[in-house]
N, C-alpha and C positions, 0 to 999 in steps of 0.2 A: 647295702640296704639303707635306705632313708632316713630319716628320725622324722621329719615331716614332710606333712604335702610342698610339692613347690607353688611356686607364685609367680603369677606375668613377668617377662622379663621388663622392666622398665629403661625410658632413654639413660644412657650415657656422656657425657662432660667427658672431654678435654680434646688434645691436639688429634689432626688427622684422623675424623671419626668418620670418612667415608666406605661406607659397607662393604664396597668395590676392593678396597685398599688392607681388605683381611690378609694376613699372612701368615706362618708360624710362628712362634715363641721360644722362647730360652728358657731352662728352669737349670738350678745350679742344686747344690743341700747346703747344709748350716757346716759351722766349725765344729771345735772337736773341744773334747771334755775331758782336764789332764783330769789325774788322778792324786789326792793327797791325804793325809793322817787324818782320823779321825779325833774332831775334838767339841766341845759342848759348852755352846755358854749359858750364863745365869738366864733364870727364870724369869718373866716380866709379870707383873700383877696381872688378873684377868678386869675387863672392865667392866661398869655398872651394865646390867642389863635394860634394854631401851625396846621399844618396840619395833618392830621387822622395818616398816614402810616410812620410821620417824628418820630424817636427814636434818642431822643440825649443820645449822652456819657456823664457820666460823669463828672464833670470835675476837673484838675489835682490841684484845689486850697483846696481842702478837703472840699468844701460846698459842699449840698443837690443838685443833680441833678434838675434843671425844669422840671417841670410835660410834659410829655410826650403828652397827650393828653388831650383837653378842657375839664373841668368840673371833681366833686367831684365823687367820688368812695364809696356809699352810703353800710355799712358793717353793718345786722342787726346779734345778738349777738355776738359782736364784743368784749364782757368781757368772753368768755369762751376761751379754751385754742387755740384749733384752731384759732380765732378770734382775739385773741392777737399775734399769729404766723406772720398769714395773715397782719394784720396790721403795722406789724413792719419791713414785703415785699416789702408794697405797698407807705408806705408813703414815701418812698424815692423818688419815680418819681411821684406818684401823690398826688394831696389831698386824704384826707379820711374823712371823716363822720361815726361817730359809733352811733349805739342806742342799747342801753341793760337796763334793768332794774336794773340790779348789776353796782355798782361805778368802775372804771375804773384809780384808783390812781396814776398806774404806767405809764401812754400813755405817748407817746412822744408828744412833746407841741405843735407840730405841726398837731395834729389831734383832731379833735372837735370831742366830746362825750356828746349826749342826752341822760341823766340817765332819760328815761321812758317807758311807757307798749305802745304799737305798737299799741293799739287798741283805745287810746286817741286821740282826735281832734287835740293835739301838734303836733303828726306824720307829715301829711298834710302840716303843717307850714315851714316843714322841705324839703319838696320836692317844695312849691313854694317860698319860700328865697334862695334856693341854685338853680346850674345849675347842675342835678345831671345827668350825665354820664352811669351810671352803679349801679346796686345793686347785693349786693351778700347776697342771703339770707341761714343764720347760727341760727339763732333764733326759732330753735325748742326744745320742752320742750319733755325730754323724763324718766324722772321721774314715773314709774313705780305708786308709792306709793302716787301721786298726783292721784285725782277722774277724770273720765273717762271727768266729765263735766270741769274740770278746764284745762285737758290737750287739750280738744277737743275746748275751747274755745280760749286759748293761740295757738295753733297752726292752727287752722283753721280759723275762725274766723278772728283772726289778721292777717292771709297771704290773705285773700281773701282782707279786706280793705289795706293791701299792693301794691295787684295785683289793685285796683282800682286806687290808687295814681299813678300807674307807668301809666296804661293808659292816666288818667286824664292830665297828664303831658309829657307826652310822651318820657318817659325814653328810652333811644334804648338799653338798654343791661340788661339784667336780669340771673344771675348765682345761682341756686339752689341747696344745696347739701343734695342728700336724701342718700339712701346707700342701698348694693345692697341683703342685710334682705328683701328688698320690695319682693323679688322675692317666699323666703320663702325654707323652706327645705321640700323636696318632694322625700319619696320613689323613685319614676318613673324620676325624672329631667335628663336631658343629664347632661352628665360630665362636660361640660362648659354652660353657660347660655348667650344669647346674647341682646342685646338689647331689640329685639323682644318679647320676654318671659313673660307671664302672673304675672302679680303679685299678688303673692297666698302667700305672707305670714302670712295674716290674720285667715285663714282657720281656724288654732289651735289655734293661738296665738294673741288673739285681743288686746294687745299690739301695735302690728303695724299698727293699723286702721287707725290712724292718719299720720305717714305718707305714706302710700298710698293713701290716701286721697290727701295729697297734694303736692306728685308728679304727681298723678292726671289732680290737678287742674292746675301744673307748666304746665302741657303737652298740657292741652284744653288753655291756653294763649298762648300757641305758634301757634295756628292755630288761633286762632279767633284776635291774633294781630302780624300779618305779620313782621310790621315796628318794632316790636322790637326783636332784638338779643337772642331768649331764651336757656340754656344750664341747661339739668338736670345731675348731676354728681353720679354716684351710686357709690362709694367705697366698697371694702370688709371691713373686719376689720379695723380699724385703730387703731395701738397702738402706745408705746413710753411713752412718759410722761404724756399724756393725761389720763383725769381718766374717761371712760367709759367702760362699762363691760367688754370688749375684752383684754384690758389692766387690768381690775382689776381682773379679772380670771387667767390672766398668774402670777399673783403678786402673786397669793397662795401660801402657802406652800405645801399645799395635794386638789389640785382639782380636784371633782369628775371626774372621765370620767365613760363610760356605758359599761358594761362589754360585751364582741363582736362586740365593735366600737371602731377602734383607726381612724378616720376620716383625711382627707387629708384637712388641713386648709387653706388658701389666709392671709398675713395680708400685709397692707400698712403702711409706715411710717408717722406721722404726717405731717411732713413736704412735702413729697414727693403730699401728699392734696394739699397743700398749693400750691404749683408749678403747680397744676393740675388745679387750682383755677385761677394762675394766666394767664395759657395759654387759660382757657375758655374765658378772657376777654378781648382776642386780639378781633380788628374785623372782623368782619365777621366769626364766628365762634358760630354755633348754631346745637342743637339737643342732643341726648342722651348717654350720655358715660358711660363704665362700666370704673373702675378705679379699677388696680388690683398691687399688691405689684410687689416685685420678684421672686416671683415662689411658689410652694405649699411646704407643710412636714406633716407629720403627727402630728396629735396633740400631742404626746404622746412625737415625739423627741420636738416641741415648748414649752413645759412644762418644761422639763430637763433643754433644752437652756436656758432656762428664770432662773432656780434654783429652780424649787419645784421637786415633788414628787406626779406621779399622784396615786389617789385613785379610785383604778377600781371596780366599785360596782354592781350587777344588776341593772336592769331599776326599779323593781317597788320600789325596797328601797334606790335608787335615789332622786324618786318622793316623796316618805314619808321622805327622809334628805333634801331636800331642802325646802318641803311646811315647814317643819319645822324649819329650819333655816332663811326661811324667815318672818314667823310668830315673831321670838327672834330677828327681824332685825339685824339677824348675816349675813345673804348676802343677796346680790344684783340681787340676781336669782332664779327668780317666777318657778314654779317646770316645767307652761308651755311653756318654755323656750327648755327643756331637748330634743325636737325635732333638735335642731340644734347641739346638738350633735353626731347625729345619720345617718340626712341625707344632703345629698350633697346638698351645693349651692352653686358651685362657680361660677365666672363670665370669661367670654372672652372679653380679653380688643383691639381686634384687631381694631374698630371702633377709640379707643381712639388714639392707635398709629397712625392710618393712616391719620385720620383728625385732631385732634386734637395735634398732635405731640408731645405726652407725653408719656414718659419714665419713671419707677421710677429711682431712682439713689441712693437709700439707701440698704443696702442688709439685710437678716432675720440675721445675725451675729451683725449688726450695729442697728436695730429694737427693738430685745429683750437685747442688752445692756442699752439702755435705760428705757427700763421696767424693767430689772434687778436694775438700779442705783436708780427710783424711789420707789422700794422695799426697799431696804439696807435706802432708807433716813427715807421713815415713822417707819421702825424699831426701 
C-alpha cells in the first residue's frame, strides 16, 4: 500500500539512456550483524531548546555547531558501515544515540553508543531517559547463512518492540531504510518501478521475507500512528566501500553473469544514502521514496569500470557454480539469487526528487572508484 499519491515520472541523467537498451538488473542484500556484550555509556547533556524550522550556521570559531533541533537522533545499527557514515553527518548539528550489538571504538565522543540486542528491556530505558527526536532504523540482519529463525527474530521481532517504544513515547519521526530488492525481479515488471508497486521479491527468493515484512510493518505504523513522521527509503544497489553483495560482486575478478543477459543496473553511492537519510529527517517529511543513483549501465560495462572481467555462463551451470560455491563458502550468493540477474527491477525516483528533494551528487565514475579502491586494499 502506498503512503502517497505518485508523481510523473520525470527524465533521467546518465550513461546509455536509450529506451530501447532496457534490460534486467541485479539486486544483492546487505551484510550481516555479529553479535556482542552488552554495555552503556555516559549520558550527554540535552540541548537548549530552539525552534523546529531555525538552522543555525556554523560558527566561524572551529567549534561543533549547536544542535539544530530539540532532542537526540536515535541511529539503530549505527556500527555498520552506513551507520558509521550517518553518524559522523549527523552529530555535528545534533545529538546522536547509537545502539548496535558490535562495539563502536571509533565514535566520536560526542555520541553515546548502547552496545545491546534491540530486543532486551535495556532498549526501553533508552527511549525514557532520553528526549529522543527521531529514529533511523539501520539495524537489519541480512546474513543469508544465519537460520530463518534467528534472522526473523532479529529483524522482526526487535523492530516490532521498536515500533512499540516509539509509540509508547511518542517519538515524531521514524526513518526506515529498506531497499528497493522488496519489489523483486519479474519477467513482466515495467521498466521503472514506482512506489506503488507490489512487492514480489519473495516469490523466488525467500531471502527477502524479512524485509518485506518489515517495510510492511514500517508502512501499517504510518497509518495507525498519524502523529509521527514515518519515511520508508527503498535504495537500489548501494556500493563504494560498503561490503554488502552489490559491492562485493563488483569487487570480483570474474563475475558470473547469465549468458543472454547483460542487464541494465541502478547503483547508489553510500554516501549519497546518507544525504538521502538526512533529507528524510527534515520535518514534515513523510511517505515512501525510491532512492536511485545516477543513471543506469549495463552490467557488463559496471564490471569492467570496476576492474574485473565478467564470466558469461549458461543459466543452469550458473545455478550448479554458485549452489556450489556457496556450499565451499567461497561466495556470498545463494544460487537463488541468479533471478536478479536476469530480470529488471529498477526503480523511478521522481517521488524522491519532487518531495523529498534528493539528488544523488556522486557519479557511477566516482562509485565504482571506490569499490575499485576497496578491491586493490583487501588484495
Amino acid at each position: 500500500m502506498s503512503l502517497s499519491k505518485p508523481h510523473a515520472r520525470r527524465g533521467r541523467e546518465g550513461s546509455y539512456r536509450r529506451p530501447s537498451a532496457r534490460a534486467p538488473v541485479a539486486r544483492g542484500v546487505f551484510g550481516p550483524t555479529a553479535q556482542v556484550r552488552e554495555r552503556v555509556q555516559p549520558e550527554l547533556v540535552q540541548p537548549e531548546p530552539t525552534k523546529i524550522a531555525e538552522r543555525r550556521a556554523a560558527p566561524t570559531t572551529g567549534t561543533r555547531p549547536k544542535p539544530a533541533l530539540e532532542g537526540a537522533v536515535l541511529v539503530t545499527g549505527i556500527c555498520g558501515r552506513l551507520g558509521k557514515l550517518l553518524a559522523r553527518e549527523l552529530h555535528r548539528t545534533d545529538q546522536v544515540v547509537g545502539v548496535d550489538r558490535r562495539p563502536f571504538p571509533d565514535r566520536p565522543k560526542d555520541i553515546v553508543h548502547h552496545e545491546l540486542d534491540m530486543r532486551r528491556k535495556k532498549m526501553k530505558d533508552i527511549f525514557r531517559g532520553r528526549n529522543i527526536r527521531a529514529v533511523v532504523h539501520l539495524g537489519v540482519l541480512h546474513d543469508l547463512r544465519r537460520s530463518d529463525r534467528e534472522r526473523h527474530a532479529w529483524n522482526i521481532v526487535a523492530f516490532q518492540k521498536l515500533l512499540d517504544y516509539m509509540s509508547q513515547y511518542e517519538v515524531p519521526k521514524l526513518v526506515v531504510l529498506s531497499g528497493a530488492n522488496v519489489y523483486g525481479p519479474q519477467a513482466n515488471n515495467p521498466q521503472f518501478l514506482n512506489e506503488d508497486a507490489p512487492l514480489l521479491g519473495a516469490q523466488h527468493f525467500g531471502g527477502m521475507r524479512d524485509l518485506i515484512e518489515l517495510d510492511m510493518l514500517a508502512q501499517s505504523f504510518f497509518w495507525k500512528h498519524p502523529s509521527t513522521e514515518t519515511v520508508v527509503l527503498r535504495p537500489c544497489h548501494i556500493v563504494g566501500r560498503v561490503h554488502n553483495a552489490a559491492s562485493n560482486y563488483l569487487r570480483l575478478d570474474r563475475p558470473v553473469m547469465v549468458m543472454g543477459f547483460d542487464p541494465m543496473m541502478q547503483v547508489v553511492h553510500e554516501k549519497d544514502v546518507v544525504r538521502a537519510i538526512q533529507h528524510a529527517l527534515r520535518p514534515g517529511v513523510r511517505g515512501i521514496f525510491n532512492i536511485r543513483g545516477p543513471g543506469e549501465m549495463p552490467l557488463s560495462h559496471l564490471i569492467r569500470k570496476a576492474g574485473g572481467r565478467p564470466r558469461v555462463v549458461p543459466a543452469p551451470l550458473a545455478k550448479v557454480a554458485l549452489d556450489q560455491l556457496w556450499k565451499l563458502r567461497l561466495s556470498s550468493f545463494p544460487s537463488q539469487e541468479l533471478d536478479h540477474l536476469r530480470y529488471v527491477c529498477m526503480v523511478d525516483d521522481s517521488r524522491a526528487r519532487a518531495e523529498l528533494g534528493f539528488e544523488p551528487v556522486h557519479s557511477i565514475d566516482r562509485v565504482l572508484r571506490d569499490v575499485r579502491r576497496l578491491r586493490y586494499l583487501v588484495a
